[in-house]
C-alpha positions in Angstrom: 120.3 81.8 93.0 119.2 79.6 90.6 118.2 77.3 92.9 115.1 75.3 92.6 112.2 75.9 94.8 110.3 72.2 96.0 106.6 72.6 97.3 106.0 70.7 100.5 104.3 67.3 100.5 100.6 67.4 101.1 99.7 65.3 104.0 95.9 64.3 105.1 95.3 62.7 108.3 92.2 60.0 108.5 90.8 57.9 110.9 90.4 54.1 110.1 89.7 50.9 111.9 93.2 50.6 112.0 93.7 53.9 114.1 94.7 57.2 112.2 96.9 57.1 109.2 98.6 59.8 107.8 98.1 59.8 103.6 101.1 61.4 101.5 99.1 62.4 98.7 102.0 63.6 96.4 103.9 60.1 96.8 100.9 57.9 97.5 102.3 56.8 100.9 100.5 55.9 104.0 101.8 55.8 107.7 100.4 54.9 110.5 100.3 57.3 113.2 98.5 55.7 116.1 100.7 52.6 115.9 97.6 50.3 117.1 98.5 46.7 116.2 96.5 45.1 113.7 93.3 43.1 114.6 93.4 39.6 114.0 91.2 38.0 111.4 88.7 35.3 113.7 86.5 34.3 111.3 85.7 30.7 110.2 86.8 29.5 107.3 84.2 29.9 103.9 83.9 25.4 104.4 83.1 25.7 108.0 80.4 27.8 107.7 78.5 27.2 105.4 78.2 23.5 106.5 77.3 25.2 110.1 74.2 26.7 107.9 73.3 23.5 106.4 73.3 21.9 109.6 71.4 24.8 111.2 68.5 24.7 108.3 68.5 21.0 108.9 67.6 21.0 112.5 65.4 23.9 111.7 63.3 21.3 109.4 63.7 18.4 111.9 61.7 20.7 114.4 59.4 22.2 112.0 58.0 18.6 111.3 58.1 17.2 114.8 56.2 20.7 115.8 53.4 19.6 113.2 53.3 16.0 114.1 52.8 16.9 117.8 49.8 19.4 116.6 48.3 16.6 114.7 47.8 14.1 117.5 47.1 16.8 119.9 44.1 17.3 117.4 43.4 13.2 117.3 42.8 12.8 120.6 40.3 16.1 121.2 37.1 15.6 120.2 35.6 16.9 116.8 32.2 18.5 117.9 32.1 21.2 120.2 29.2 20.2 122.8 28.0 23.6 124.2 26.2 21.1 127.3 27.4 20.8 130.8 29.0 17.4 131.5 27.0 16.4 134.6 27.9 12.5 136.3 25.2 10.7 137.5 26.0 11.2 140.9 25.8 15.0 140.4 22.7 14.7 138.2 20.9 12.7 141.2 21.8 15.3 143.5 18.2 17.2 144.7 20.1 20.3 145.0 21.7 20.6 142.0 18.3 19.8 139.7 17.4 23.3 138.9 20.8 24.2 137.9 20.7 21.4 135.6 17.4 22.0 134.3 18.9 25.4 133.6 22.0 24.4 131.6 19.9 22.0 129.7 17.5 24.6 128.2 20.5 26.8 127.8 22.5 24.4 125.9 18.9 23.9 123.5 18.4 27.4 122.9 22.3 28.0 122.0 21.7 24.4 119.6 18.4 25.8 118.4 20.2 29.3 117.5 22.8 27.5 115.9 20.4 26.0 113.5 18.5 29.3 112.5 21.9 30.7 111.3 21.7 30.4 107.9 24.5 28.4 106.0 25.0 30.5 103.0 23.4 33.5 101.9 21.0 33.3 99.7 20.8 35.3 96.2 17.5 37.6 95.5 16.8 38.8 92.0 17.0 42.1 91.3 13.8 43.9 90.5 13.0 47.1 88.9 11.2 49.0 92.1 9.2 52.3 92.0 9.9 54.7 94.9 6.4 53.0 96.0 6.5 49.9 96.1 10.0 50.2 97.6 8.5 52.3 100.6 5.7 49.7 100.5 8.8 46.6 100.9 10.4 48.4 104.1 6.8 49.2 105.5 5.4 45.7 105.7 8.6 43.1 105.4 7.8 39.8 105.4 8.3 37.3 108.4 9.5 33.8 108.2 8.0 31.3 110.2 9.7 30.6 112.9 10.2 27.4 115.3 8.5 27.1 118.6 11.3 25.9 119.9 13.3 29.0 118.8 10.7 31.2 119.7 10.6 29.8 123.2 14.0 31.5 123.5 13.2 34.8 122.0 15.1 34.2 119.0 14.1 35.3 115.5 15.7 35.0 112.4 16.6 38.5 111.5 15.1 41.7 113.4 11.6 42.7 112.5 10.8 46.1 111.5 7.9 47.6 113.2 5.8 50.4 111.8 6.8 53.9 113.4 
């Protein structure tokens, strides 16, 4: 009886891409148990591909730059200004019915040109004063008004909103 005792082989099973595999761990051996067939490699070459990129980032440049050429003479043929007036032909402007309408637009468009002018371009910088709690209250009592255009005020417009007294 002097026979020596052998412990059995530890075996894990896993599942891979390639199917399930059993792992001999005490030999190192692997088996596949599935018998799936192995999958075939169809990818491009490392050449191939990247010279599909270059091409790819080429044509994406071509068609950036044609993109921006077709914006810019978009832009050359519309006009600069923005006209805020109807466009009336003579025909239409001869018309007996259509006079008041016209008339209409017309004063619109010069009150829209006129409120465009009062907006002011940049503000404009005060100096900071020392103010007593008085002369502060007396400020936001009785602000001061600009003068303002006929032409504006013909269309109710003022320059900022005017306080009154409550």
């Amino acid at each position: 009886m002097s026979k020596e005792l052998k412990a059995p082989d530890k075996v894990t099973q896993k599942m891979t891409r390639d199917g399930a595999v059993a792992e001999n761990l005490t030999t190192g051996e692997t088996s596949s148990i599935s018998e799936r067939p192995q999958e075939e490699n169809y990818s491009a070459p490392a050449g191939v591909a990247a010279e599909k990129v270059v091409q790819h980032i080429g044509a994406e440049i071509e068609r950036h730059a044609a993109k921006g050429a077709e914006k810019k003479a978009l832009d050359a043929t519309q006009p600069k200004t923005h006209s805020s007036r109807l466009q009336f032909s003579e025909a239409e402007r001869a018309t007996p019915e259509l006079q008041k309408a016209i008339k209409k637009s017309d004063k619109a468009a010069d009150c829209l040109d006129a409120a465009r002018a009062a907006i002011p371009k940049q503000p404009k910088s005060r100096k900071s004063a020392f103010l007593t709690k008085r002369k502060a209250r007396q400020r936001r009592a009785f602000p001061l008004k600009r003068r303002i255009s006929p032409q504006t005020a013909s269309c109710g417009i003022t320059p900022y909103p005017v306080r009154h007294r409550s």
